[in-house]
PQR file with spaces between the fields and no chain letter, atoms N, CA, C, O and H, PARSE charges and radii, in Angstrom:
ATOM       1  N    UNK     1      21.277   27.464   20.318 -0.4000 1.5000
ATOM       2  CA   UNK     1      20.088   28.323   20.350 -0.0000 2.0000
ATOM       3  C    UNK     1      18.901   27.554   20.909  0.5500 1.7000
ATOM       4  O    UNK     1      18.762   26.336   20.797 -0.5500 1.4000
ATOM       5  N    UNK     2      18.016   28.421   21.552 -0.4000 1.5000
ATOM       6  CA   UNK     2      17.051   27.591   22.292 -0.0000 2.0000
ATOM       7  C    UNK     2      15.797   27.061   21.377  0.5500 1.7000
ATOM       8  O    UNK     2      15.653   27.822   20.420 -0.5500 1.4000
ATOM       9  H    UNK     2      18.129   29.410   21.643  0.4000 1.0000
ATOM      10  N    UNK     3      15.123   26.300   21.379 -0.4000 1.5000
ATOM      11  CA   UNK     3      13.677   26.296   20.544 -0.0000 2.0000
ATOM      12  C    UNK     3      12.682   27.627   20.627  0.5500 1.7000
ATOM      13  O    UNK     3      12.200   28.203   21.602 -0.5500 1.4000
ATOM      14  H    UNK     3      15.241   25.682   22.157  0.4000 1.0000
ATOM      15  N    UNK     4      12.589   27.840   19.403 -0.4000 1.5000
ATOM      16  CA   UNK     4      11.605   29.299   19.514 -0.0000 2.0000
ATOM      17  C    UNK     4      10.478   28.924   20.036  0.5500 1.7000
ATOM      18  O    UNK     4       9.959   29.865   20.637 -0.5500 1.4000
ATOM      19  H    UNK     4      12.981   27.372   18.611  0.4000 1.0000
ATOM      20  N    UNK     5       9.691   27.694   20.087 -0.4000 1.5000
ATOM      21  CA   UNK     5       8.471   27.330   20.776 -0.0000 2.0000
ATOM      22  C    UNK     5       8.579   27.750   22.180  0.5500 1.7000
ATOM      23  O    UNK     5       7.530   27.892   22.808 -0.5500 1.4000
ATOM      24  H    UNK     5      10.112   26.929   19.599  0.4000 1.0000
ATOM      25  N    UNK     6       9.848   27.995   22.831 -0.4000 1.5000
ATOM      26  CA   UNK     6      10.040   28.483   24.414 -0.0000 2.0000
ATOM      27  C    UNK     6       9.177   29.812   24.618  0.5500 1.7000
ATOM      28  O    UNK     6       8.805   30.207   25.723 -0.5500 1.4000
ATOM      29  H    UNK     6      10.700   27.879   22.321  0.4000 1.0000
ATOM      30  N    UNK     7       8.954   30.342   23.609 -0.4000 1.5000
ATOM      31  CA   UNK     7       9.199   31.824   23.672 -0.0000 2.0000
ATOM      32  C    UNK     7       7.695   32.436   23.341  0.5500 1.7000
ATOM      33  O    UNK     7       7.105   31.629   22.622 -0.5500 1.4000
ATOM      34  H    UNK     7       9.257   30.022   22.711  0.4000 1.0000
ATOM      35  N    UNK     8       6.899   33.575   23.624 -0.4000 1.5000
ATOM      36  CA   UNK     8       5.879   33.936   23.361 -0.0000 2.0000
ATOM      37  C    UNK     8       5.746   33.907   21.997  0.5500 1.7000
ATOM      38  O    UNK     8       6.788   33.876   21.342 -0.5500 1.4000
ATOM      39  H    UNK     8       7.378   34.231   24.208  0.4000 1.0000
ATOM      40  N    UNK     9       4.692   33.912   21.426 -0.4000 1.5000
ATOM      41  CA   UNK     9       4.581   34.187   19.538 -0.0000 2.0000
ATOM      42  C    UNK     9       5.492   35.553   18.811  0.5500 1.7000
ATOM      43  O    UNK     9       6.198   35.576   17.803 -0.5500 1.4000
ATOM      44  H    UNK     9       3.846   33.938   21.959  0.4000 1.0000
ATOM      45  N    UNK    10       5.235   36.323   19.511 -0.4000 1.5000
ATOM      46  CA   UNK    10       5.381   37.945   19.109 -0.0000 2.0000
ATOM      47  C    UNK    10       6.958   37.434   19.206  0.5500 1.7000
ATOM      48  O    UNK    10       7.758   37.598   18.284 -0.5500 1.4000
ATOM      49  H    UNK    10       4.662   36.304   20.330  0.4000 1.0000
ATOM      50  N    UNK    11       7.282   36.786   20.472 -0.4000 1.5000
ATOM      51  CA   UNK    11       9.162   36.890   20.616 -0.0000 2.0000
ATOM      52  C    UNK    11       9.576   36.160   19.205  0.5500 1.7000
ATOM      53  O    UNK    11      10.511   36.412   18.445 -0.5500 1.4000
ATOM      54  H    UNK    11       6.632   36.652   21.220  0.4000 1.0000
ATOM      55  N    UNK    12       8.697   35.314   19.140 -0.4000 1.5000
ATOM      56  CA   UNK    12       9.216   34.245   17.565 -0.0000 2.0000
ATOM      57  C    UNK    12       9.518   35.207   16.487  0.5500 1.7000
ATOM      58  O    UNK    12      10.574   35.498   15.925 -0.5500 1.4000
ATOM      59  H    UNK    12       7.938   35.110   19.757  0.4000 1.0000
ATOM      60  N    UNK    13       7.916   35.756   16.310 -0.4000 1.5000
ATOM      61  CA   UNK    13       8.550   36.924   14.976 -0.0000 2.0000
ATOM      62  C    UNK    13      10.040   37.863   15.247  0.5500 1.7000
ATOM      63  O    UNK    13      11.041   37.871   14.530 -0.5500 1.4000
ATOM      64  H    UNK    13       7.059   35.520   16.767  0.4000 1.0000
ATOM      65  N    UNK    14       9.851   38.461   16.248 -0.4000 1.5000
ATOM      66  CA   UNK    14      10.943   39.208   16.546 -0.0000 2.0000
ATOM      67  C    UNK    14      12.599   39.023   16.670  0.5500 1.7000
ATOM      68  O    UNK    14      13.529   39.828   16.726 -0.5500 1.4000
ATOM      69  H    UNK    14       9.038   38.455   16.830  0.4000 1.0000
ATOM      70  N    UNK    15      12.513   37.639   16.685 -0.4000 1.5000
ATOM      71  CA   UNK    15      13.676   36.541   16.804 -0.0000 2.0000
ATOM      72  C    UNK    15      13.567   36.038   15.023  0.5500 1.7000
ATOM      73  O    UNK    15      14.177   34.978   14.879 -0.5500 1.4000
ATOM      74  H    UNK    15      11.758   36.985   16.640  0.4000 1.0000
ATOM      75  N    UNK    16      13.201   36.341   14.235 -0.4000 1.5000
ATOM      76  CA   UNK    16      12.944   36.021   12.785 -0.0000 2.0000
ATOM      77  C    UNK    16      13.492   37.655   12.188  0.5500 1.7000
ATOM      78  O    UNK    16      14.566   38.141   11.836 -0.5500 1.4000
ATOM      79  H    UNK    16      12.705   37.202   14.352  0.4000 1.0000
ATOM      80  N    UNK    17      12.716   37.912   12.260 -0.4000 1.5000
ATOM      81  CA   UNK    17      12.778   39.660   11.906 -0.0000 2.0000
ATOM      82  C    UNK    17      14.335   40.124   12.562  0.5500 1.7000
ATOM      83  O    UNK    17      15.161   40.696   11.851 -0.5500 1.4000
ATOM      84  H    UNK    17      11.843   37.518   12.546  0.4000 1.0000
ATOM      85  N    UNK    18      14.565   39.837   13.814 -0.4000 1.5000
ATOM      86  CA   UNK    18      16.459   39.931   14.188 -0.0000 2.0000
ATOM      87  C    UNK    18      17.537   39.640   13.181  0.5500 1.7000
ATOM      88  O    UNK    18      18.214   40.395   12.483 -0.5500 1.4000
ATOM      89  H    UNK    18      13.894   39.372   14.392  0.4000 1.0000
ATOM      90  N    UNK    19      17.497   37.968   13.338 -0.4000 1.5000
ATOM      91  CA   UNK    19      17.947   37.341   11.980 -0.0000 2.0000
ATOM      92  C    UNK    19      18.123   37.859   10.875  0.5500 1.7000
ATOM      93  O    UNK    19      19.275   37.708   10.468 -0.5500 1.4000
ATOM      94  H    UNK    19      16.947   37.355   13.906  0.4000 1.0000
ATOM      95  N    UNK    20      17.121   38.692    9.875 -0.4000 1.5000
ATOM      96  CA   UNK    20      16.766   38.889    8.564 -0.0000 2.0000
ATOM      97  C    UNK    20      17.649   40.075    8.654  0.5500 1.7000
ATOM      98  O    UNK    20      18.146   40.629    7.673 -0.5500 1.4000
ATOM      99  H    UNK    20      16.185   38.815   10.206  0.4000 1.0000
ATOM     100  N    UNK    21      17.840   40.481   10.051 -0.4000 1.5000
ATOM     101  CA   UNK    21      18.700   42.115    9.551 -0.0000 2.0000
ATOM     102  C    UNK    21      20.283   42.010   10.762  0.5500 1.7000
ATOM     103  O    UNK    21      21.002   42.829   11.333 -0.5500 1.4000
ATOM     104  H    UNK    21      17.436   40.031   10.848  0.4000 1.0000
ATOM     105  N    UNK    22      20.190   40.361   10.652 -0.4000 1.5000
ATOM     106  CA   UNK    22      22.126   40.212   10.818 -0.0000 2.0000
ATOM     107  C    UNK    22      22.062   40.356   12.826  0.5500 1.7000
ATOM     108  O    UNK    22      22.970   39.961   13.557 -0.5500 1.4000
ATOM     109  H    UNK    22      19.605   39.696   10.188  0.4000 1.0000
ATOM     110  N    UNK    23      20.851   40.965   13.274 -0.4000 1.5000
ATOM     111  CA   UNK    23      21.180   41.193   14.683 -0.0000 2.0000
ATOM     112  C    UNK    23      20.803   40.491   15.629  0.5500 1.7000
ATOM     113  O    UNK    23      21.139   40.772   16.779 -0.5500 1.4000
ATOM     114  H    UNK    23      20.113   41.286   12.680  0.4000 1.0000
């Protein structure tokens, strides 16, 4: 998996919030 720091802020949450619901 890549470092979430790559990624805009909003993508971070959204890449957290994915996770929490398995997808």
């Amino acid at each position: 998996m890549e470092p979430l720091d790559a990624y805009e802020p909003w993508v971070q949450s959204f890449a957290v919030f994915n996770s929490a619901v398995g997808g």
